[in-house]
C-alpha positions in Angstrom: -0.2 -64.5 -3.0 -2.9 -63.4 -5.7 -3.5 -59.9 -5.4 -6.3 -57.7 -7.3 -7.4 -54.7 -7.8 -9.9 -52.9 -5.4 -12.6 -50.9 -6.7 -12.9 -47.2 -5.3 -15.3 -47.6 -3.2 -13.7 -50.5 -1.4 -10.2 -48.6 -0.7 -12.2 -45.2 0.3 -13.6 -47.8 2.9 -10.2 -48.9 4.2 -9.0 -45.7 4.1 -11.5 -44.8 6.7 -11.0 -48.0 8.6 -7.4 -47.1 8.8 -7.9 -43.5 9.5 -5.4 -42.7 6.8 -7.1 -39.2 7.3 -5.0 -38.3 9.9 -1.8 -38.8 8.0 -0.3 -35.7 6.1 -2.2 -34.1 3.3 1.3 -35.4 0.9 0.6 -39.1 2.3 -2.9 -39.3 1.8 -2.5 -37.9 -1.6 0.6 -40.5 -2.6 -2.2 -43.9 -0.9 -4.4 -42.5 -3.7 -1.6 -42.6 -6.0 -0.5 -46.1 -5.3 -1.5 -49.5 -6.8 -5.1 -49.8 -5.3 -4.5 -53.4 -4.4 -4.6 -55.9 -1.1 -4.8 -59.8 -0.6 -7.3 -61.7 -1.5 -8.3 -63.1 1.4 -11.2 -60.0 3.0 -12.0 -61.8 5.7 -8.6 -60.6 7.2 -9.3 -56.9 8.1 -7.6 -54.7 6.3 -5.4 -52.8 8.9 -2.2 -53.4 7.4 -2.6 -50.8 5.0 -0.9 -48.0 6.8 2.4 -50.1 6.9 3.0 -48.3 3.6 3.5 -45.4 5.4 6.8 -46.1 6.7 7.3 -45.4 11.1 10.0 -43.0 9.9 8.4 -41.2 7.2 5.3 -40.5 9.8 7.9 -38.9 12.5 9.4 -36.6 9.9 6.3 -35.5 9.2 5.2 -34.9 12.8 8.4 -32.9 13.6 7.9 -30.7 10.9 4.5 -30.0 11.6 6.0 -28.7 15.0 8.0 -26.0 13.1 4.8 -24.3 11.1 4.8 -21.4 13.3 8.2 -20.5 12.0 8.2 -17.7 8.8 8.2 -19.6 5.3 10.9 -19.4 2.9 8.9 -17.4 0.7 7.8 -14.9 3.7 10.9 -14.5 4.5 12.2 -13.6 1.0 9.1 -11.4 0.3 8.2 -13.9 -2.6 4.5 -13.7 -3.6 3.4 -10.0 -2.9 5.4 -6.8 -2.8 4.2 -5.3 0.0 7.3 -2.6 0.3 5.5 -0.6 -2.8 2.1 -0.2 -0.8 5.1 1.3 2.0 6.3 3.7 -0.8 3.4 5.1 -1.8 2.7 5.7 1.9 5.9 7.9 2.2 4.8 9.5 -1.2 1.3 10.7 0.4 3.3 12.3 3.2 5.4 13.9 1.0 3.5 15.0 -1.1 1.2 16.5 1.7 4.7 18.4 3.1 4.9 19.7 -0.3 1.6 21.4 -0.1 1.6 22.9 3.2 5.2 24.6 3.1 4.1 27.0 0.8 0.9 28.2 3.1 2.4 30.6 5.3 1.6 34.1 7.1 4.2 36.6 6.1 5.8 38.5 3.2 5.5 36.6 -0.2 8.2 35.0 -2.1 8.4 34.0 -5.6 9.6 30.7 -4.3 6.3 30.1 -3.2 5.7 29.0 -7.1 8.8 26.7 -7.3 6.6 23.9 -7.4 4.5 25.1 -10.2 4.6 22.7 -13.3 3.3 24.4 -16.4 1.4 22.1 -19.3 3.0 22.6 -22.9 3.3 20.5 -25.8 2.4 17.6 -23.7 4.9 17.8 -21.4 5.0 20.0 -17.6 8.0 22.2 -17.1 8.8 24.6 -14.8 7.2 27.7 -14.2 10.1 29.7 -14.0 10.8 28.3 -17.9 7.7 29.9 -19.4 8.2 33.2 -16.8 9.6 35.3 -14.5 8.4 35.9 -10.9 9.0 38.9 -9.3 7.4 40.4 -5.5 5.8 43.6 -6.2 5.4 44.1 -2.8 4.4 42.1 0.3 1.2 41.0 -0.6 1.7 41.0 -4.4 3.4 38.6 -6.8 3.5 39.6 -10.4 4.4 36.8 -13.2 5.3 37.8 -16.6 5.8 34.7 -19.3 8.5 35.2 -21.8 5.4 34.6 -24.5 1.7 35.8 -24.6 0.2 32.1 -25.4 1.5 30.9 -22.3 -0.3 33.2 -20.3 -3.5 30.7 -20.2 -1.6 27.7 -19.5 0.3 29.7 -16.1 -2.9 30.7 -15.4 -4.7 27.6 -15.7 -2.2 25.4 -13.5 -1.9 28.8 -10.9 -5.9 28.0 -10.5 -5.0 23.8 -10.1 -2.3 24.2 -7.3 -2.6 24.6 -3.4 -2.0 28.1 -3.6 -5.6 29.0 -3.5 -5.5 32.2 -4.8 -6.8 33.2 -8.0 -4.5 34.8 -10.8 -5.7 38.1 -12.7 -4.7 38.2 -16.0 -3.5 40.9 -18.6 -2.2 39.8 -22.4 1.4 38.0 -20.7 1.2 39.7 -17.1 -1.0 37.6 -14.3 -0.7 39.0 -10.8 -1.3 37.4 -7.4 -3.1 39.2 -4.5 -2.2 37.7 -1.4 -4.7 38.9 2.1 -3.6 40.9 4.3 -3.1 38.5 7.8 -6.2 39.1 9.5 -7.8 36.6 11.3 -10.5 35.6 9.0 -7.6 34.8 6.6 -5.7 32.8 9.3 -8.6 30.6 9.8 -9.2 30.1 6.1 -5.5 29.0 5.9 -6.0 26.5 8.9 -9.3 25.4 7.3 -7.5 24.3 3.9 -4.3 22.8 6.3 -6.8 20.3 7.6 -8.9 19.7 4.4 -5.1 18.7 2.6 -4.1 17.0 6.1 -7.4 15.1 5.7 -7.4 13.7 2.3 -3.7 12.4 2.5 -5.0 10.3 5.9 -7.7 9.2 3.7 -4.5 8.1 1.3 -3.1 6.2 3.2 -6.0 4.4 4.9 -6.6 3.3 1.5 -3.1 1.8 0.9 -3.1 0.5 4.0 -6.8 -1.2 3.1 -5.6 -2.6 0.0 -1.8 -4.2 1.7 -4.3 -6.0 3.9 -7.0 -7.6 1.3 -3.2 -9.2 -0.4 -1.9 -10.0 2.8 -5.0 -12.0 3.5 -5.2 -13.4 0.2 -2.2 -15.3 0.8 -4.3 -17.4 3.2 -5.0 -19.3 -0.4 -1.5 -19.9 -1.2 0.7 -22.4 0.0 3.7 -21.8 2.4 2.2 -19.1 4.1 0.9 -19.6 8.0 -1.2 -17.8 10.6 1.5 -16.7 12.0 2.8 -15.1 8.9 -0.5 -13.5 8.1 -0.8 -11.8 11.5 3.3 -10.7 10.9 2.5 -9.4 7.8 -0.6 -7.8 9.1 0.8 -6.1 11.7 3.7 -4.8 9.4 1.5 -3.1 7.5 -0.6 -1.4 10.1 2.8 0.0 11.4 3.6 1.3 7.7 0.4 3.1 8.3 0.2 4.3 11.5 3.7 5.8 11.0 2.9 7.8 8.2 -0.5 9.0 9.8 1.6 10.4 12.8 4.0 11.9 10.0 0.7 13.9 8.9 -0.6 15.0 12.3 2.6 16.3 13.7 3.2 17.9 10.6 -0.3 19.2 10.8 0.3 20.5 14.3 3.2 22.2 13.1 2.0 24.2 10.4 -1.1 25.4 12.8 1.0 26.8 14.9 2.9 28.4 12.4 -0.2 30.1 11.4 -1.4 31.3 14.7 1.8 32.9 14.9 
């Protein structure tokens, strides 16, 4: 039997004739692939194309489109987008926030209240207590003397930058804290800066949980990666989130309390 070759328009054609469309995206591509060829003889339709498309090969197909809703390989692996670092810097938000509220507190002062304190020198933060010594004049009073008079300005300049809130006097190497008495003026201005920290950390963490989302649905684009795994995904995330936002309030809750105390 002669055989020649079709042109493209022709085998587009039979493809629709033979509703090739329907087959698997991999089988359509591999018809285009093939040897655009058929007998001779047109007056014979053209419907035994799809016999290169074996019965066998067709049910394989159709059994594993039955098993799509099932997690991908590469979901499954966490292959493609590293969602358990937008879940770490969640945990660092509410850390960080625990950080900054366990130091705002009715009562006696304590020199530990500046433990956190990180002090700018040479390029490089370090301790407060390594450029000074902290010492509770009385209970409303901290006094901080640095071992040298230069480093006055840089304990007073990150005294001014933490969530202290209260501003240093200074004296040549001697800067003093004044804390208010507890009246209730200065209990609600306590609770006012509570919320405004408890606040911006929610804002935090809506924005990591806004940017795991935009990736998540990016994957839409890549191969291997279902509905079903999108909404997983999705809904993993939102968890992440709505964790750590609890984490805040009741945290939140706590520390009011504390304060009304």
């Amino acid at each position: 039997m002669q055989r020649f070759v079709l042109p493209k328009s022709v085998f587009s054609r039979c493809l629709k004739i033979c509703s090739v469309s329907s087959y698997p995206p991999r089988l359509a591509l591999a018809t285009q692939s093939m040897s655009r060829s058929c007998p001779r003889n047109l007056d014979r339709p053209p419907l035994l194309m799809p016999q290169a498309f074996p019965t066998s090969v067709v049910k394989r197909w159709k059994s594993k489109g039955k098993r799509n809703n099932a997690p991908s390989k590469e979901v499954e692996e966490g292959e493609g987008i590293d969602l358990e670092a937008y879940h770490t810097e969640m945990q660092k938000h509410v850390e960080k926030f625990e950080k900054q509220i366990v130091n705002i507190k009715i009562g006696p002062v304590s020199p530990s209240i500046l433990d956190d304190i990180k002090i700018e020198m040479g390029g490089e933060l370090i301790p407060l207590a390594s450029a000074a010594q902290v010492q509770a004049k009385d209970a409303n009073t901290l006094v901080i003397t640095t071992f040298h008079s230069d480093d006055a300005t840089a304990v007073q300049k990150a005294l001014l930058a933490s969530s202290i809130g209260i501003t240093p006097s200074k004296e040549d190497k001697v800067l003093k804290l004044g804390f208010p008495k507890a009246s209730a003026e200065y209990r609600q201005e306590l609770t006012r800066k509570v919320k405004e920290l408890a606040d911006k950390t929610q804002v935090r963490l809506r924005r990591e949980r806004s940017n795991a989302i935009k990736e998540v649905k990016a994957l839409k684009s890549v191969g291997g990666y279902g509905k079903d795994d999108i909404k997983r995904l999705e809904k993993e995330v939102a968890s992440w989130a709505e964790a750590a936002s609890k984490n805040v309030t009741k945290e939140l809750d706590k520390k009011i309390s504390e304060l009304k105390k």
